[in-house]
FIMARDREN-850470 format. One record per residue (C-alpha): x, y, z. Coordinates in pm, whole numbers, plus 50000, padded with zeros to 5 digits. Layout:
BEGIN
XYZ
...
END
This chain:
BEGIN
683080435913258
683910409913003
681220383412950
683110354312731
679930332212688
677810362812584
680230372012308
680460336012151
677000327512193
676420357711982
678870352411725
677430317211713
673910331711673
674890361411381
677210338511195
675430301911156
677740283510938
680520289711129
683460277811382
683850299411656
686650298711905
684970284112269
686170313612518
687640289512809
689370259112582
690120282712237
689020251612024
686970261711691
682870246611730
680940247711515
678410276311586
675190251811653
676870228011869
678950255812081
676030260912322
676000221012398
679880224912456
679800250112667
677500233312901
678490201712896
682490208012918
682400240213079
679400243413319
681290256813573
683110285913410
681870317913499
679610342413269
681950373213353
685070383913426
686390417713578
688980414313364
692120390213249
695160392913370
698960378413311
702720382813378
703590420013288
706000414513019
706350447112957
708250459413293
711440447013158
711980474012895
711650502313172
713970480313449
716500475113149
716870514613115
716320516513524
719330494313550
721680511813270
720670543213468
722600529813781
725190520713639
725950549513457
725660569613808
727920543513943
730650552213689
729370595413710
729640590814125
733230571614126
734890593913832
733790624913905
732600628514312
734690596714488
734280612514803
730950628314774
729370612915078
727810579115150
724000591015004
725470600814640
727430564214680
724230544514784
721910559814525
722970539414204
723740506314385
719660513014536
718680520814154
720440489614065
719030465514356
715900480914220
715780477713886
717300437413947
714290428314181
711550444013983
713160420513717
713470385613910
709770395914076
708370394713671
710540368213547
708850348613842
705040359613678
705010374214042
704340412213868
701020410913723
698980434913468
695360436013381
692740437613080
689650455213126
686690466412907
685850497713030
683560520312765
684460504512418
687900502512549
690480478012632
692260493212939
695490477713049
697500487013373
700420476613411
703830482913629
702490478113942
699110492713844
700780528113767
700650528813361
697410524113211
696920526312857
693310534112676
692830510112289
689790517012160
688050492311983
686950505211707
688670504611355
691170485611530
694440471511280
694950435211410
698610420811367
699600387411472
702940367511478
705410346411638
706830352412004
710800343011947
712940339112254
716320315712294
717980285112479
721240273412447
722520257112136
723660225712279
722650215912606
725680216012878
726780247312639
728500271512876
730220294512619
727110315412539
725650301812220
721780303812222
719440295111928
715920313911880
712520294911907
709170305811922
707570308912259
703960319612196
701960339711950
701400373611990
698350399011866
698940427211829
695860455611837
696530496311786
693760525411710
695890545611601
697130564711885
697790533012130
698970496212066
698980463912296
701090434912229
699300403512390
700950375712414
700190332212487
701700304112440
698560286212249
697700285611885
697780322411760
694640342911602
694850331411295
694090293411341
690990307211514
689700335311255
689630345610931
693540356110820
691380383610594
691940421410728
694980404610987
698730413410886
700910388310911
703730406011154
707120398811206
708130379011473
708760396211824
710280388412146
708980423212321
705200421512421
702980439612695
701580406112858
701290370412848
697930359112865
696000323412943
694830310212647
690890314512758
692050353012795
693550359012432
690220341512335
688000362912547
689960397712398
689760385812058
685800379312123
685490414212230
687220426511908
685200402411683
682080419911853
683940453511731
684390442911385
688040437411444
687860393311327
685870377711178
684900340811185
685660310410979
683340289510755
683230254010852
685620233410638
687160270710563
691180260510608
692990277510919
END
């Protein structure tokens, strides 16, 4: 269970003098007025979640090589074994129909994957609930960057030309043995906390998930609480 409020009203409470990140709008208040902010302009939020959720950007990578898969047994089944029967026929153009509606179901947010905090743990399943990976939160190496993806150079352009922008800010967590990418299209980590003890990365467009801006905010809580962030002074430059 992830209890937003909780972890801000405690950060609040342990670090006096400074901003911390409200867990449902991601602005930085300052720690003696957050309390009054979170009642008066979000009463109605909940105290905990079962978890946060987003689009599962991560499906593509594993549909991309599904796809490439069927169409290599496209070209193995019409080379090699033309007339081996309607099944061996069917089976790469059912890999590809697949692998293409997986793909339009995510790139419609319709395929989902979920954050949980399980143990000290960030647990994220993903692909239809079928993948879960384990990131515990201790000792944790926090990495944050830009989210680059493309549109086309001109607009009307139909020869192809694209030009990359950024999309979103990523953060990027690993203990060592597993690493999330989370991704959101608000202000990034570091306009929140401290840039001390957070790499600078370089910029992606390959994440796990895409996450509300109150859910980046309510992960990165649980990783201040884990000594993973750490807040800013007030007047401290973001």
């Amino acid at each position: 269970m992830i209890r937003p409020r909780e972890l801000a009203l405690e950060a609040a409470r342990t670090n006096p003098g400074a901003l911390v990140p409200c867990p449902w709008c991601g602005s930085s208040v300052g720690a003696a007025k957050l309390e009054r902010h979170l009642d008066e302009v979000h009463a109605d939020a909940p105290t905990e979640l079962p978890h946060v959720e987003g689009p599962d950007a991560g499906i593509y990578v594993p549909m991309i090589a599904l796809g490439v898969l069927g169409v290599v047994m496209f070209g193995i089944t019409v080379a090699v074994a033309p007339e081996s029967g309607r099944i061996a026929a069917a089976l790469p153009v059912v890999t590809l129909g697949v692998a293409f509606a997986v793909s339009f179901l995510a790139w419609r947010n319709v395929v989902r994957a979920r954050l949980r905090f399980e143990r000290e743990m960030l647990v994220l399943r993903s692909f239809f609930g079928l993948h879960r990976r384990r990131l515990v939160l201790s000792h944790l190496r926090v990495e944050t960057g830009s989210v680059m993806g493309s549109r086309p150079a001109f607009p009307g352009d139909h020869q192809g030309r694209h030009e990359e922008i950024k999309v979103g800010h990523y953060l990027r967590l690993s203990d060592g043995t597993t690493t999330l990418t989370l991704a959101s299209s608000g202000a990034g980590a570091r306009k929140r906390w401290q840039p001390d003890g957070v790499r600078q990365g370089p910029k992606r467009r390959w994440v796990d998930v895409w996450l509300p801006t109150s859910a980046m905010v309510a992960v990165e809580l649980l990783v201040h609480a884990h000594g993973g962030l750490r807040v800013r002074e007030a007047g401290e430059s973001s």
